[in-house]
Each structure stands twice: as C-alpha cells, then as structure tokens.
C-alpha positions in Angstrom: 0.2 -14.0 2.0 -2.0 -17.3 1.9 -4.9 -18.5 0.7 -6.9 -20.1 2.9 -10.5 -22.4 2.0 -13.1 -23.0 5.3 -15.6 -26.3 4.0 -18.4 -26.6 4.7 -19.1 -23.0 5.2 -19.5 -21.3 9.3 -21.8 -18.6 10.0 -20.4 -18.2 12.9 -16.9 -17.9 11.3 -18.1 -15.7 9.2 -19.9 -12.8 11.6 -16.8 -13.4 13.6 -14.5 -11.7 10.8 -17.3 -9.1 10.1 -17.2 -8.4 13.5 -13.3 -8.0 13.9 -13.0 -6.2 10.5 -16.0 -3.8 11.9 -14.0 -3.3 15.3 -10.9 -2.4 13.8 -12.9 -0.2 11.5 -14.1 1.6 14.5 -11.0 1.8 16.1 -11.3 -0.7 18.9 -8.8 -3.1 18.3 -4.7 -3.2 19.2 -2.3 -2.4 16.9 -2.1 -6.5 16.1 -6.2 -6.1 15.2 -7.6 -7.6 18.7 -10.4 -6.2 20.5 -9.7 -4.5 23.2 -12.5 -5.6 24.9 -11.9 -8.8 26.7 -15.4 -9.6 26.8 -16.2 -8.9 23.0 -12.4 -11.1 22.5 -14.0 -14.7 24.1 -17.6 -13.2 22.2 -16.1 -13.3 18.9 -13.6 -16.3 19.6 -16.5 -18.5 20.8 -19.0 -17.7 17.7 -16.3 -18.2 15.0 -15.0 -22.1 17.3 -11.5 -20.2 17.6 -9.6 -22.0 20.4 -6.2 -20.6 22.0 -3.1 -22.3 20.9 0.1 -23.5 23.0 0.3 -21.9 26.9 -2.8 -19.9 25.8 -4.5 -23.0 26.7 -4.2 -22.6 30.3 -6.7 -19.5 29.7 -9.3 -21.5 28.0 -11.3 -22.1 31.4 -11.7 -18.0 31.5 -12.0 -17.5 27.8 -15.6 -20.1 28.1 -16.8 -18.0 31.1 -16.1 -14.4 29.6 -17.5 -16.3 26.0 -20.8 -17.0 28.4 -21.1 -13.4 30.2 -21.0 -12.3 26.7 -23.8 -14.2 25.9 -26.3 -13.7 28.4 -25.2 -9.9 29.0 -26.2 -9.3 25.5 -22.9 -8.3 24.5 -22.6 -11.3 21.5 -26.2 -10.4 20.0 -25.2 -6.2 20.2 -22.1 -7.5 18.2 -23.7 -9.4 15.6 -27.1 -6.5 15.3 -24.4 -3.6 14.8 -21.3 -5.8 12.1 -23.5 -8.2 10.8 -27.1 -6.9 9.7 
C-alpha cells in the first residue's frame, strides 16, 4: 500500500482513473486491470500523460498513433461521455 499526492491537480489524470475503474467495472479489463482494448489502452494513457517505462519504450511510436486513432475515431470522447459525466 502507498499513498501517493499528484500537484497541481490533472483532469486528464483524473478521467483517466475513472475511466480504468469504469472499465474494470464493466468487465473489460485483464486480470492485471488493463483494457483490453488496445485502442481505449493509448486513449486512456495519452489523456492521463502516462508514458511506457523501460523496453516498453520502443512501443511508444505506436502507443502516439493508436492515442491519435482514438482521438479522431471518437473513441477518447465515447470514453470520457460514458465514465466521466
């Protein structure tokens, strides 16, 4: 367990972890609470600034094209209209 303190505060942050809390609610995530989705996945990681850490890094080039598909697909603003309204 840890406490954790994000200043100054993010909206996008913060519709990011209603958004992953709602998706597990729902059932879509893995058993480790990811989307399953790899589109909603760079969605919700591009809103909340979450970047991939160590060899992950090398998918970072794909994570910012699947982040923009979800954008101008609609997928991002279906996200944020159903988990964070």
């Amino acid at each position: 367990m840890f406490t954790t303190i994000v200043q100054p505060g993010s909206a996008g942050f913060e519709n990011a972890l209603r958004i992953l809390y709602g998706l597990a609610a729902d059932g879509n995530t893995d058993a480790k609470g990811m989307p399953r989705n790899p589109l909603i996945l760079a969605a919700v990681s591009e809103m909340s600034d979450m970047r991939p850490a160590g060899a992950a890094t090398l998918f970072l080039p794909l994570f910012m094209l699947l982040g923009f598909l979800a954008r101008i697909s609609g997928m991002e603003q279906r996200l944020l209209e159903k988990y964070c309204r």
